[in-house]
Every structure is written in C-alpha cells, then in structure tokens.
C-alpha positions as CSV (number, residue, x, y, z in Angstrom):
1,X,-25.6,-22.5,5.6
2,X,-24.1,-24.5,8.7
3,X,-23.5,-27.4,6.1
4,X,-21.8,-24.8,3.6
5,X,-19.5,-23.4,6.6
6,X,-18.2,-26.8,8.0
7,X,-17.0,-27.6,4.0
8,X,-15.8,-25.0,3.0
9,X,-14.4,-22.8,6.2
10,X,-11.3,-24.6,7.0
11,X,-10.5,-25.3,2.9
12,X,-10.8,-21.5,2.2
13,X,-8.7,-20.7,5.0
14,X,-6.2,-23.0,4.4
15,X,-6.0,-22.3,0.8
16,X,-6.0,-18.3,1.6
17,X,-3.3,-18.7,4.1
18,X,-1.0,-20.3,1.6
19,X,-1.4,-17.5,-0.3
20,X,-0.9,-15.1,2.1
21,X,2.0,-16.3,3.5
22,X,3.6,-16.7,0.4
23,X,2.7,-13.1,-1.1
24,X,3.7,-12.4,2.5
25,X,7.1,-13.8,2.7
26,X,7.7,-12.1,-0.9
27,X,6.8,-9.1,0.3
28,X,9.3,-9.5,3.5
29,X,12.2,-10.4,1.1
30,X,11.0,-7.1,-1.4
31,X,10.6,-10.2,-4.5
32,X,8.5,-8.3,-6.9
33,X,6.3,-6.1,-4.6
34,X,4.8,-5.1,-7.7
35,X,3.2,-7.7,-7.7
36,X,2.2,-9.7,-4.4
37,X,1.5,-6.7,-2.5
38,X,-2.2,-6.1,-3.9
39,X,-2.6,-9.7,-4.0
40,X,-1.6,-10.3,0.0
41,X,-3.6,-6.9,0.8
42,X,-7.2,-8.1,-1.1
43,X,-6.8,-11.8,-0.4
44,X,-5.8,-11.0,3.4
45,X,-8.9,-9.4,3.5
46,X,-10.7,-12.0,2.0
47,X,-9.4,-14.7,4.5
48,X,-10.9,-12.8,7.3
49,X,-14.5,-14.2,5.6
50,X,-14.0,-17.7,6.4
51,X,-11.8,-17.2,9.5
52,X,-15.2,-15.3,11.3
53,X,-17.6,-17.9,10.1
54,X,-15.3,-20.7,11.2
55,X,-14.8,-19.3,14.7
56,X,-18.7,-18.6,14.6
57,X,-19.4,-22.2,13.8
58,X,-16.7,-23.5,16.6
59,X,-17.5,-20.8,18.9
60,X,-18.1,-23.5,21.5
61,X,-14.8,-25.5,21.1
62,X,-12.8,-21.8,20.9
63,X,-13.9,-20.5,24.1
64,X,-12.3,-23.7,25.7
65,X,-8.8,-22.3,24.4
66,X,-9.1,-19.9,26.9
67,X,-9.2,-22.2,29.5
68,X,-5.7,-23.1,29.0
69,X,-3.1,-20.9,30.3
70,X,-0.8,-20.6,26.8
71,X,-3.9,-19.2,24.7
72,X,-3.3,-16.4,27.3
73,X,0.2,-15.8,26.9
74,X,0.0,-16.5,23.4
75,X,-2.6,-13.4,23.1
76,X,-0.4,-11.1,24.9
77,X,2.6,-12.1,23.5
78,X,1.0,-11.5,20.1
79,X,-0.9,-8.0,21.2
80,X,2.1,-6.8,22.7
81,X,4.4,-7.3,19.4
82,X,1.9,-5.7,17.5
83,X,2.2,-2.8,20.1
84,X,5.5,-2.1,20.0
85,X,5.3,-2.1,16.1
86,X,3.0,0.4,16.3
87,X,4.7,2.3,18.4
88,X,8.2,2.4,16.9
89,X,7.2,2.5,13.6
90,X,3.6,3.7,13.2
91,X,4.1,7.4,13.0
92,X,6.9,7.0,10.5
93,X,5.5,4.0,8.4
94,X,3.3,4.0,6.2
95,X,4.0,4.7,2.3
96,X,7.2,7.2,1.9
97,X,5.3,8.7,-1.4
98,X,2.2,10.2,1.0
99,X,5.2,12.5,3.0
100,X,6.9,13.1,-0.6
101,X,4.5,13.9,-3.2
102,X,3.5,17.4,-1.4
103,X,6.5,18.5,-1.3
104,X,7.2,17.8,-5.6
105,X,4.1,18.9,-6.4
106,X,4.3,21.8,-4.4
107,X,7.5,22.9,-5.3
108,X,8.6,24.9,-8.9
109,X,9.1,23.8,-11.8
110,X,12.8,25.3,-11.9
111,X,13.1,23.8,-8.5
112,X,11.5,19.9,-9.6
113,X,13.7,20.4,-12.9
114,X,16.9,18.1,-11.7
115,X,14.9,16.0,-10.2
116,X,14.0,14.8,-13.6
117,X,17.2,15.3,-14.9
118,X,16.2,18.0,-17.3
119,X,16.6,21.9,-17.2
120,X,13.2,23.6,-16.1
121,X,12.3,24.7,-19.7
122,X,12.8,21.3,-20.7
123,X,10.3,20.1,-17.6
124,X,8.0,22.8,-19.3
125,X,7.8,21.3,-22.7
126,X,7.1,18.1,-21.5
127,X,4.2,18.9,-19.6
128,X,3.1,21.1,-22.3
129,X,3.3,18.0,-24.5
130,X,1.3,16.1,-21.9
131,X,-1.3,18.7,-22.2
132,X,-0.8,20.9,-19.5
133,X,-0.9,24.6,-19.6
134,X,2.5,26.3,-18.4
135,X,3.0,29.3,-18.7
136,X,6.2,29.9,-16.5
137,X,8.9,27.4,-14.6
138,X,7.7,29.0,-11.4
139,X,4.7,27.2,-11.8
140,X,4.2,24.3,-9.2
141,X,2.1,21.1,-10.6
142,X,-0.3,21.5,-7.9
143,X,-1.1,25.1,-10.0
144,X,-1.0,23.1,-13.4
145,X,-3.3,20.1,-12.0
146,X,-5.9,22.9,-10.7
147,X,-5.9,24.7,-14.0
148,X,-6.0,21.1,-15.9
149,X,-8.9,19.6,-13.6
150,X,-6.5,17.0,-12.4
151,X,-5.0,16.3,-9.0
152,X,-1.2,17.0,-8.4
153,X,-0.2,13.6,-7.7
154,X,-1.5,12.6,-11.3
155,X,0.9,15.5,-12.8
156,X,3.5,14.4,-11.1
157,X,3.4,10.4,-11.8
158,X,3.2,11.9,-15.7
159,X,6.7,12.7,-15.5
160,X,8.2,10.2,-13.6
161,X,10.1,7.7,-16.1
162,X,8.0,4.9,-17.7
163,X,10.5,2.1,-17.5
164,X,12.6,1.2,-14.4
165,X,16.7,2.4,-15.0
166,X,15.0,4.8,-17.2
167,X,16.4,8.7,-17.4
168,X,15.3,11.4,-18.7
C-alpha cells in the first residue's frame, strides 16, 4: 500500500488539480456551467482521496511546515477569507432555484400562467397533456404533484421550455 501511495499520490493530485482548476476557472468565468460544474464538484471530491493519503504518507515532513512562520500566516490568511465568504454570502448563496421553486409551485395556476407566457387555461392543457389531473387554474402544482405521486419541483421543471431562447 505504502509503495501504491508514493506512485500514485502526487500524479493523482496533480492530474486532479488540473482538472479542477480548469472546470474551476470555467466556472468563475460562467463558460458552460452546464457542464464543468458536476465535473469540478465530483472530481473535487475525488482529489481529497489522494490529498489525505499523501499527507498521511509525509505526515513527518508536513508537520515541519508548521515550524516556519508563513505556513502560519498562510493558514489564517486562507481561514479567514473563507470566513468572511461565509459570512457575507453564506445565508444568501447557495442555488437561487431552492428560494424560488416554493414560491411557483406554490402559487396558482392563473397566477404561474405569464410566467410561461401563456393564459392559465392554456397552462392547464399543457399539464393535462403531460398527464396531470387539473381540474381548475386555481390549482397550485404542489396540489397536482400530490394528486400525480410526483414532487412539485418535477411539475414545475415540466413546463419550463426545453430549449434555451425558447418561448412558449
């Protein structure tokens, strides 16, 4: 195992980093978040793997780090960015589509209609074509998902358009 972590530790990390940073930097500059951001999330996750067993197997050398001065700094410098990240942003971040989809999928049909860009017997029809149940425009799709089995969300993502530039 000790032979398999001194090959392969630091090529795995390198190789992951690469990735991430890229997927990373794409992500920064919103360049197809489609699709980096699952890529950067998983293979993030995955670099952790060969970060731990690397530190593990250097544990010796890393602890001298700590000896010098700037791996100080450089720790709190680093903890205290992440802090005030977390601060200014972490009660508002997060994806905007959690704090909006109760709203739509609470809301009526006449009242989701021109969101859609349709009239709310026209919202109707095409969640009766879907397969859904309605039986009035003052249903909300939280209603039609409980009758159907289904969860809101999943009603809701059923009428958003298919294609992006799209109308309905």
């Amino acid at each position: 195992m000790n032979v398999f972590i001194k090959k392969y530790s630091t090529p795995f990390i390198t190789g992951l980093f690469v990735v991430s940073a890229i997927s990373g930097t794409a992500l920064f500059f919103h360049w197809m978040p489609g699709m980096f951001h699952s890529m950067h999330t998983w293979l993030s996750m995955v670099l952790l793997l060969p970060f731990v067993l690397h530190v593990w197997r250097n544990w010796g050398q890393f602890m001298l780090y700590f000896r010098n001065p700037s791996m100080l700094v450089a720790c709190v410098v680093s903890l205290a960015a992440a802090a005030g990240f977390m601060v200014m942003t972490g009660h508002a971040g997060g994806n905007p589509a959690q704090r909006v989809f109760p709203l739509l999928t609470h809301a009526p049909l006449g009242t989701l209609a021109p969101l859609f860009h349709a009239t709310p017997d026209e919202l109707a029809t095409r969640l009766t074509h879907a397969g859904y149940s309605v039986r009035s425009t003052d249903e909300t799709l939280e209603e039609l998902a409980t009758a159907a089995g289904q969860r809101p969300n999943d009603v809701l993502i059923r009428l958003l358009p298919q294609h992006a530039g799209h109308r309905h």
